[in-house]
N, C-alpha and C positions, 0 to 999 in steps of 0.2 A: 504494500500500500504506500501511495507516495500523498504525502497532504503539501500544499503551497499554498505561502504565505507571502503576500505582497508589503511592503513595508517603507517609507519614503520619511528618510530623515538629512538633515543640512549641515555639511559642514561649514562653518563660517555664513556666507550667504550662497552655495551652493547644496543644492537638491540633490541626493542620493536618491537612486530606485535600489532598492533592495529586494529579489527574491529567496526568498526560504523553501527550501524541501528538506524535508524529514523522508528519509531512503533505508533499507536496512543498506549497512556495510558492516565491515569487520570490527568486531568489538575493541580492538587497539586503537579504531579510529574515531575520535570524537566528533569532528566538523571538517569540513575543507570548505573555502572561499574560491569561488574565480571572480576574476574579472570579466566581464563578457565587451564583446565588439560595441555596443552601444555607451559604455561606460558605466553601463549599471554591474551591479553585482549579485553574483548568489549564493547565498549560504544554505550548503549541503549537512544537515544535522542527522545525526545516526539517531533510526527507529531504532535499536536495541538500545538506549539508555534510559536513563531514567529521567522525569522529566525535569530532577534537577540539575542532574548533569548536564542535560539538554540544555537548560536556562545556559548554564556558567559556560558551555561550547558556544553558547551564540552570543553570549558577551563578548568572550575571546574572540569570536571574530570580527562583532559590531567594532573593537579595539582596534584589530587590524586595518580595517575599512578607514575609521578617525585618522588615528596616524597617519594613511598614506601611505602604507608598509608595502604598496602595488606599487610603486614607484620606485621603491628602492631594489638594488640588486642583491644585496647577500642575505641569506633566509637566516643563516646561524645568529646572526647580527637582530636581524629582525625579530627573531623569536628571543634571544638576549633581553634585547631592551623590552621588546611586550612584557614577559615574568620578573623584570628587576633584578635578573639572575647575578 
């Protein structure tokens, strides 16, 4: 079952489109974000979790999307700075 969830938030004075699916995938995997051709986004949330994992995976990536972290090139770096590691 796949459920989608549309979602449109601003950064600065710019409009995000955000799409949300809840998919099953691999239980190691929490979320995955793309960026798609129109510059919107979609946040891929694993049906095997709970829905409050689910919350704090789409946080993390609501996180990702803020920053800007589609712009930057090194993922290590990126995920670095995300958790304040």
């Amino acid at each position: 079952m796949v459920h989608i969830i549309w979602y449109g938030v601003t950064r600065g004075e710019i409009k995000l489109d955000i799409n949300t699916r809840i998919i099953d995938m691999d239980t190691l995997i929490g979320e995955q974000v793309v960026k798609n051709v129109d510059d919107s986004y979609t946040i891929l949330l694993n049906a095997r979790l709970s829905s409050e994992k689910q919350m704090e995976c789409y946080r993390h990536a609501l996180n990702h999307i803020n920053n800007n972290d589609f712009e930057k090139e090194i993922a290590d770096k990126i995920e670095f700075d995300s958790h304040c590691i």
